[in-house]
ZAVO-649180 format. One record per atom (N, C-alpha, C, O): residue number from 1; residue in three letters; atom name; x, y, z. Coordinates in steps of 0.05 Angstrom, whole numbers, plus 32768, in hexadecimal, padded with zeros to 4 digits. Layout:
BEGIN
(r NUM, ALA, CA, (X, Y, Z))
...
END
This chain:
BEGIN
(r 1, UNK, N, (8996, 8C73, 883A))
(r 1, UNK, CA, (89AB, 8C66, 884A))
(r 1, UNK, C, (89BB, 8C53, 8836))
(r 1, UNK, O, (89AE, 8C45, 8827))
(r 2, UNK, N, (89D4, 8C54, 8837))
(r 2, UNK, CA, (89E1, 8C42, 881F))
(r 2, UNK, C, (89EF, 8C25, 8832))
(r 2, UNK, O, (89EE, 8C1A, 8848))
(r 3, UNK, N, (89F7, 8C23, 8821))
(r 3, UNK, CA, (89FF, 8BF6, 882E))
(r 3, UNK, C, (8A0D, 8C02, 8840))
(r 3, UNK, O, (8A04, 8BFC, 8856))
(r 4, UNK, N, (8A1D, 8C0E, 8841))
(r 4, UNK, CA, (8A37, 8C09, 8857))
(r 4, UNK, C, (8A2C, 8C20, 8870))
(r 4, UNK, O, (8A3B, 8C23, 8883))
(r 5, UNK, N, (8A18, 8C2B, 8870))
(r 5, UNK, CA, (8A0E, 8C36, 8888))
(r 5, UNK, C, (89FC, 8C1B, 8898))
(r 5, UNK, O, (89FE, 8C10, 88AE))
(r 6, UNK, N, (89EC, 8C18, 8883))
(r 6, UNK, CA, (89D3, 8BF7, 8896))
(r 6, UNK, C, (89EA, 8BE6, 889E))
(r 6, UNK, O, (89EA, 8BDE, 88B5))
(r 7, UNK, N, (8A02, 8BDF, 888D))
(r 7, UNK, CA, (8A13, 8BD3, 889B))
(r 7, UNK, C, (8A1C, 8BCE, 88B8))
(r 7, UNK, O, (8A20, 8BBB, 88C7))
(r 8, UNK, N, (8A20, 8BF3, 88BA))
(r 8, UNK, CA, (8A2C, 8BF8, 88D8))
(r 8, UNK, C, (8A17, 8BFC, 88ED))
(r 8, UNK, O, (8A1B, 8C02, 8905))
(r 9, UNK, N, (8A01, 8BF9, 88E0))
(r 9, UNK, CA, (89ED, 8BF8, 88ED))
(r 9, UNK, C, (89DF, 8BDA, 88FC))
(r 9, UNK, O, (89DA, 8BD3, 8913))
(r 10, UNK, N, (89DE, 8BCF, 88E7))
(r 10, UNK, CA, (89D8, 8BAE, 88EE))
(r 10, UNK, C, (89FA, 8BAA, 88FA))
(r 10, UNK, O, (89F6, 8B95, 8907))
(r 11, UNK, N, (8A12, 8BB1, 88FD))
(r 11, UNK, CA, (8A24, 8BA7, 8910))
(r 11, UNK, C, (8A24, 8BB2, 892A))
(r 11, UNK, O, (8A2F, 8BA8, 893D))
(r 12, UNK, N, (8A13, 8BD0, 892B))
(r 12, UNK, CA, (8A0C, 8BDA, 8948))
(r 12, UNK, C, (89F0, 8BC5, 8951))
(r 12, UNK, O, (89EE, 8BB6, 8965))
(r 13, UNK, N, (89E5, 8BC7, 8946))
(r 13, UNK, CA, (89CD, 8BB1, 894E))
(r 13, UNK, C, (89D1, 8B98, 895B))
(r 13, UNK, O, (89C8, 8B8F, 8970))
(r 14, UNK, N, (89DF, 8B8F, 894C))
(r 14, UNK, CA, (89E8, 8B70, 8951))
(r 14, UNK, C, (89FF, 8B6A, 8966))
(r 14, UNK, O, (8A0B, 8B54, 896A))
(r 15, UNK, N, (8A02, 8B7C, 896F))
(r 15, UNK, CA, (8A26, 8B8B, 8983))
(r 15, UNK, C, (8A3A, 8B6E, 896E))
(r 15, UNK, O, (8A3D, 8B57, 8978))
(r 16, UNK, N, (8A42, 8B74, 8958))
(r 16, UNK, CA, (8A58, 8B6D, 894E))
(r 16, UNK, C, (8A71, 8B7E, 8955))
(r 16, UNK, O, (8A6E, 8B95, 895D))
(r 17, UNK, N, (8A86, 8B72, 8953))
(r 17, UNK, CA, (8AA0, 8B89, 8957))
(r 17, UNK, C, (8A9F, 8B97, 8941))
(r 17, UNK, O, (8A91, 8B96, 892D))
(r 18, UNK, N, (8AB8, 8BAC, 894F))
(r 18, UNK, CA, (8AB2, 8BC9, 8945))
(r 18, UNK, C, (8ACB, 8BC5, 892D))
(r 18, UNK, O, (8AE0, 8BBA, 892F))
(r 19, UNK, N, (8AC1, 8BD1, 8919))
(r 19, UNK, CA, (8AD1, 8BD3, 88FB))
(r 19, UNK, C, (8AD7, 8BF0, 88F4))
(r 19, UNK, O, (8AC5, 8C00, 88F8))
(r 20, UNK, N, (8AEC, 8BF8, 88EB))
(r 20, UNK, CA, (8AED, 8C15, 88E4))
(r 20, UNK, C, (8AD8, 8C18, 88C6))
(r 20, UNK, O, (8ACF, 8C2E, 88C2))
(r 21, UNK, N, (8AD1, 8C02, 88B4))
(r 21, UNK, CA, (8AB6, 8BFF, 889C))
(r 21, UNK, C, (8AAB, 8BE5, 88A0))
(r 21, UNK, O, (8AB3, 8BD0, 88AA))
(r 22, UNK, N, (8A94, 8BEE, 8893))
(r 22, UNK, CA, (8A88, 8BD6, 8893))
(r 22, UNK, C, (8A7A, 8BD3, 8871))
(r 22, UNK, O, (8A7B, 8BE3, 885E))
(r 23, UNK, N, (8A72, 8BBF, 8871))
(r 23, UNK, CA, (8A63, 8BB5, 8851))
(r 23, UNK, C, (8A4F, 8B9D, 885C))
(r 23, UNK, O, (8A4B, 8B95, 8873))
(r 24, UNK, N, (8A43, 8B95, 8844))
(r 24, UNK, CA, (8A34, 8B7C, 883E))
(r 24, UNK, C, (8A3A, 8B75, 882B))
(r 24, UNK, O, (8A44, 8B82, 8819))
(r 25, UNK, N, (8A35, 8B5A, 882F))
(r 25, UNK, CA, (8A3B, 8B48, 8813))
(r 25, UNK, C, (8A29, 8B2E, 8815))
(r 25, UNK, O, (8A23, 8B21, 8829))
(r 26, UNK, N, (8A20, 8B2B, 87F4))
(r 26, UNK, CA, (8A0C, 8B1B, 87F5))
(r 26, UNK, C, (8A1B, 8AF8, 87F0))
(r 26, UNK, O, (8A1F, 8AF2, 87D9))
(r 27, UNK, N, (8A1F, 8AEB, 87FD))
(r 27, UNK, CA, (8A27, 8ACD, 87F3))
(r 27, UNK, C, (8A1D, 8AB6, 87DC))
(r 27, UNK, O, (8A0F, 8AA4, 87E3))
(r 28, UNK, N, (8A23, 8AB7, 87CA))
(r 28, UNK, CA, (8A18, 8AAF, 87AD))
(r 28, UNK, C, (8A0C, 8A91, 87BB))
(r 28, UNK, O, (89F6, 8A86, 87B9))
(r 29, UNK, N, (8A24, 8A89, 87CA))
(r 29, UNK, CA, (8A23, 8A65, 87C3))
(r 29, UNK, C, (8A0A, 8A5D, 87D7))
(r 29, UNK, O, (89FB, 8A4A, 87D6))
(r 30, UNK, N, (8A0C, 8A77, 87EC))
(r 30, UNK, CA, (89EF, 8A66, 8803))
(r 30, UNK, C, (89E2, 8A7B, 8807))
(r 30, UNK, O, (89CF, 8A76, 8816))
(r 31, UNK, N, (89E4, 8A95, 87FE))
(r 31, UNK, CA, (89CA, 8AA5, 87F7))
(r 31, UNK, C, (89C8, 8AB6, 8819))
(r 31, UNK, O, (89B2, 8ABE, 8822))
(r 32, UNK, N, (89E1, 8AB9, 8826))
(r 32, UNK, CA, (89DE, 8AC2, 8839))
(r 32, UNK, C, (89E8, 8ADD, 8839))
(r 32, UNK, O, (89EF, 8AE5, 8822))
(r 33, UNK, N, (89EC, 8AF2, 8851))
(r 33, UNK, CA, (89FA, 8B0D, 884A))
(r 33, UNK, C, (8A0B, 8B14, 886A))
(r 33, UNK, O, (8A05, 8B18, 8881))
(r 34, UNK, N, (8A20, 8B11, 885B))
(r 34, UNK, CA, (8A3D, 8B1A, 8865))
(r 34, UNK, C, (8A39, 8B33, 8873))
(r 34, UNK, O, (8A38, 8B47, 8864))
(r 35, UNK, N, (8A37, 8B36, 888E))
(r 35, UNK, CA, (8A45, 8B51, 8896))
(r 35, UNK, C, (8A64, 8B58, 8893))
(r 35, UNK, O, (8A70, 8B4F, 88A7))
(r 36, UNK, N, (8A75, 8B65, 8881))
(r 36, UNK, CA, (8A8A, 8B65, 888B))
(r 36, UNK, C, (8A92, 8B80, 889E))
(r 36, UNK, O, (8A83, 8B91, 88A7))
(r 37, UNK, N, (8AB2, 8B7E, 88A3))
(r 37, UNK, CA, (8ABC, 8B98, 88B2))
(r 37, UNK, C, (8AE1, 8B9C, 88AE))
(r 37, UNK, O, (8AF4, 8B8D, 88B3))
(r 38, UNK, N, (8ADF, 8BB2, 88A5))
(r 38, UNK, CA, (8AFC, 8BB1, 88A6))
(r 38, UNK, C, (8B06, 8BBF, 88BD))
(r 38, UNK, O, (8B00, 8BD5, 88C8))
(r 39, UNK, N, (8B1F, 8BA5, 88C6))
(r 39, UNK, CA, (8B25, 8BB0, 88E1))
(r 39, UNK, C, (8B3F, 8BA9, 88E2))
(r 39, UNK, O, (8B47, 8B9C, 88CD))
(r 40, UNK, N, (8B51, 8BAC, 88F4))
(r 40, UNK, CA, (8B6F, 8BA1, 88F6))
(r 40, UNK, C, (8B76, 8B84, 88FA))
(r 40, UNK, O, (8B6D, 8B75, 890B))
(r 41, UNK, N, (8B88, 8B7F, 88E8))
(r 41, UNK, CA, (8B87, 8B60, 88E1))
(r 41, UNK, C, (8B92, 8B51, 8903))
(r 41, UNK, O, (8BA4, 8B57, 8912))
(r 42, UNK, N, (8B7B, 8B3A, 8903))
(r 42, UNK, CA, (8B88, 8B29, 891D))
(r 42, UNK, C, (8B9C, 8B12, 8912))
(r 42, UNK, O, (8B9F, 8AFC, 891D))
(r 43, UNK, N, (8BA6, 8B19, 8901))
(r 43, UNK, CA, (8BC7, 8B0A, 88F8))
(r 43, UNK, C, (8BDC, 8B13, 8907))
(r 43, UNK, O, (8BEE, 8B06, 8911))
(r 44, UNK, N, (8BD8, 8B32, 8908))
(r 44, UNK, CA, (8BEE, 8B32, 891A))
(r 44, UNK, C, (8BF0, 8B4B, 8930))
(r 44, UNK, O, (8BE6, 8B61, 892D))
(r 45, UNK, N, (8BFB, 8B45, 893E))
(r 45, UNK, CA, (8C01, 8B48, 8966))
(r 45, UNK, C, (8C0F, 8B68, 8965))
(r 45, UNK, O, (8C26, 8B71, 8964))
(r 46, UNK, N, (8BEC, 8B75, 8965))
(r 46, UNK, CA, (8BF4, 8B9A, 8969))
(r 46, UNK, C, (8C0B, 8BA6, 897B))
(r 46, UNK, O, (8C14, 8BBC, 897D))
(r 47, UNK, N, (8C0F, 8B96, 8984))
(r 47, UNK, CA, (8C2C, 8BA0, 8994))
(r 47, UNK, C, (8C42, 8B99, 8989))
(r 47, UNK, O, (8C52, 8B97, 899B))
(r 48, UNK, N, (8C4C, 8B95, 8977))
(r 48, UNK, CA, (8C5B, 8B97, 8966))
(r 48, UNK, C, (8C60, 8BA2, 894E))
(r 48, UNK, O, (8C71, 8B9E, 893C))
(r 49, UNK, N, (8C47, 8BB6, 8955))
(r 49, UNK, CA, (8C47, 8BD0, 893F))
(r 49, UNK, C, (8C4A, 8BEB, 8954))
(r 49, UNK, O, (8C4C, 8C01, 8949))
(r 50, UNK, N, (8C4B, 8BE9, 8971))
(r 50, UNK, CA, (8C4C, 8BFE, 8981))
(r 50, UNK, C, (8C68, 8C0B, 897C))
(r 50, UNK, O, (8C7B, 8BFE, 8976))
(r 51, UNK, N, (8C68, 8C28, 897E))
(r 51, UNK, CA, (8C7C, 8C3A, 897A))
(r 51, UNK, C, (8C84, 8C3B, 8961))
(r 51, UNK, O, (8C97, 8C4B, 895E))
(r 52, UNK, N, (8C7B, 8C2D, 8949))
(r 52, UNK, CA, (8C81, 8C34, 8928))
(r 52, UNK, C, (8C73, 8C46, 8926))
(r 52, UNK, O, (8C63, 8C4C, 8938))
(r 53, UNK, N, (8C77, 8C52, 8915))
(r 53, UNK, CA, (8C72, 8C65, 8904))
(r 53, UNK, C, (8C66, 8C57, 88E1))
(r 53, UNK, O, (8C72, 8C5B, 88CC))
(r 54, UNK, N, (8C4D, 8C46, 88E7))
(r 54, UNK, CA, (8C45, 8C34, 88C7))
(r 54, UNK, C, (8C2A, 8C28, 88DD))
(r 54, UNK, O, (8C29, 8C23, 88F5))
(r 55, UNK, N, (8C16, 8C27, 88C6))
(r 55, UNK, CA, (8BF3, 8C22, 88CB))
(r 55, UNK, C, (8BF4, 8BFF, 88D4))
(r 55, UNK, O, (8C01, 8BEE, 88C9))
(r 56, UNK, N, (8BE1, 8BFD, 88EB))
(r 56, UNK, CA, (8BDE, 8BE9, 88F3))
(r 56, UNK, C, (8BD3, 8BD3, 88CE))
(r 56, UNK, O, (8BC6, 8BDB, 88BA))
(r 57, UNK, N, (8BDD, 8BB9, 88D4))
(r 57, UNK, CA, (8BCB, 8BAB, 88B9))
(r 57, UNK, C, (8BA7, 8BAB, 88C1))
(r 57, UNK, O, (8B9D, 8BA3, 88D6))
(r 58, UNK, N, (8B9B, 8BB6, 88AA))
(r 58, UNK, CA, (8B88, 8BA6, 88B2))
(r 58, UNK, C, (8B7B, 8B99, 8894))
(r 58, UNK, O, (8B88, 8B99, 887F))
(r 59, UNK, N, (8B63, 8B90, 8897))
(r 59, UNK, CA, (8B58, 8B7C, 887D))
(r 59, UNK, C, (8B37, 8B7A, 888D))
(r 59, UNK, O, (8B2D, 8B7F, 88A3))
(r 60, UNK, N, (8B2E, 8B71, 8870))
(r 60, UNK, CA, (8B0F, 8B6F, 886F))
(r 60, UNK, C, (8B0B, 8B54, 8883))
(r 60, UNK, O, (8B1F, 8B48, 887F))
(r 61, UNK, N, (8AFA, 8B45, 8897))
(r 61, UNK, CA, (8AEE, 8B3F, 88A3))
(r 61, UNK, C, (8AD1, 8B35, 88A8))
(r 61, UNK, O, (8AC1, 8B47, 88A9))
(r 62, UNK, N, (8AC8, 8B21, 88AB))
(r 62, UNK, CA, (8AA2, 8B1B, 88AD))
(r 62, UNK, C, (8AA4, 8B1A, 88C4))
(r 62, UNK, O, (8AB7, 8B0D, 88D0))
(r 63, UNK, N, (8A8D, 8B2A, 88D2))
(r 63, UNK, CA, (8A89, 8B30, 88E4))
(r 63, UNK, C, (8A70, 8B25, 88EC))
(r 63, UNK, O, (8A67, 8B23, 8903))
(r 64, UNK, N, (8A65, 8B1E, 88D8))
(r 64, UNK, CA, (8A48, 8B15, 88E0))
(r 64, UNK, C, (8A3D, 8B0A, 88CA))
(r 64, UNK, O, (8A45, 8B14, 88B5))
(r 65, UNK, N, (8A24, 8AF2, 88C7))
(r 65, UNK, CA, (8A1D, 8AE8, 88B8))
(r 65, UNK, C, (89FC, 8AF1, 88B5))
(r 65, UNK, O, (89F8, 8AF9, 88CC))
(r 66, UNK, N, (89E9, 8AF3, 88AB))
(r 66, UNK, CA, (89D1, 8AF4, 88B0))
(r 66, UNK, C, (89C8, 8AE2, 888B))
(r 66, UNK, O, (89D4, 8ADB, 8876))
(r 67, UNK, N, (89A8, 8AE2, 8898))
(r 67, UNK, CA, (898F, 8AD9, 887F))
(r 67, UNK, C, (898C, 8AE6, 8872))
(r 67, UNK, O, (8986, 8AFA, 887D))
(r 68, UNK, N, (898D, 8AE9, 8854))
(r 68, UNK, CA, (8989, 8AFC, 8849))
(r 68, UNK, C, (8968, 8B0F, 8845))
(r 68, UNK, O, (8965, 8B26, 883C))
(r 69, UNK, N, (8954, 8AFC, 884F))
(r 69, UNK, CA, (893C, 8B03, 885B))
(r 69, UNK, C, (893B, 8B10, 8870))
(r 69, UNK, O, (8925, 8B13, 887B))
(r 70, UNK, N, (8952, 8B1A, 887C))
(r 70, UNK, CA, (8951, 8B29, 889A))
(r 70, UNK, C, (893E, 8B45, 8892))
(r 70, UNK, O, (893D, 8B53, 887D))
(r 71, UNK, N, (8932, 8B46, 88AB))
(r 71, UNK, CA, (8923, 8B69, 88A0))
(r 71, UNK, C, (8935, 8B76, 88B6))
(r 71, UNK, O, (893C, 8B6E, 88CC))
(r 72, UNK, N, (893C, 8B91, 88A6))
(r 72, UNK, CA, (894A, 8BAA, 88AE))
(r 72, UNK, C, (8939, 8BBD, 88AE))
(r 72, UNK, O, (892C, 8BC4, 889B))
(r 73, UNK, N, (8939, 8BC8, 88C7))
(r 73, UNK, CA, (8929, 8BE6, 88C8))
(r 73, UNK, C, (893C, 8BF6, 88BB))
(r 73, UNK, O, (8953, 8BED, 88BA))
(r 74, UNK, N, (8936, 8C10, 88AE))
(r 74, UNK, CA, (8949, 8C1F, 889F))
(r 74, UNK, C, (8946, 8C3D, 88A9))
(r 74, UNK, O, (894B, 8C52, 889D))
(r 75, UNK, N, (893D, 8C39, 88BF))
(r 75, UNK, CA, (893A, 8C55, 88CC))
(r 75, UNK, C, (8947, 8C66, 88E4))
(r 75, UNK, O, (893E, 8C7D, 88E8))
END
């Protein structure tokens, strides 16, 4: 199983919102781990992309914080 599958895994687990990817990331300064998700940016108001013809924005996102001692089943 590689990072960005347990990812979307621990964000189905945890019912985080839904990201078209997901990752981890480990936090140097407090030793914690980042769920992120990339999803469509809440900067700005999807209806004002309706009837273009050009990709909604989106950008990376934390979606969730955990311990880095968390135990993950991997199965």
């Amino acid at each position: 199983m590689n990072i960005r599958e347990l990812a979307k895994k621990m964000a189905f687990e945890h019912k985080l919102p839904r990201a078209e990817k997901y990752d981890l990331v480990l936090r140097d300064f407090d030793g914690v781990v980042e769920l992120i998700g990339y999803v469509q940016d809440p900067n700005y108001d999807m209806r004002d992309f309706e009837g273009r013809e050009m990709l909604f924005p989106k950008r990376w996102l934390t979606l969730g914080v955990f311990p880095y001692d968390l135990k993950v089943s991997l199965q």
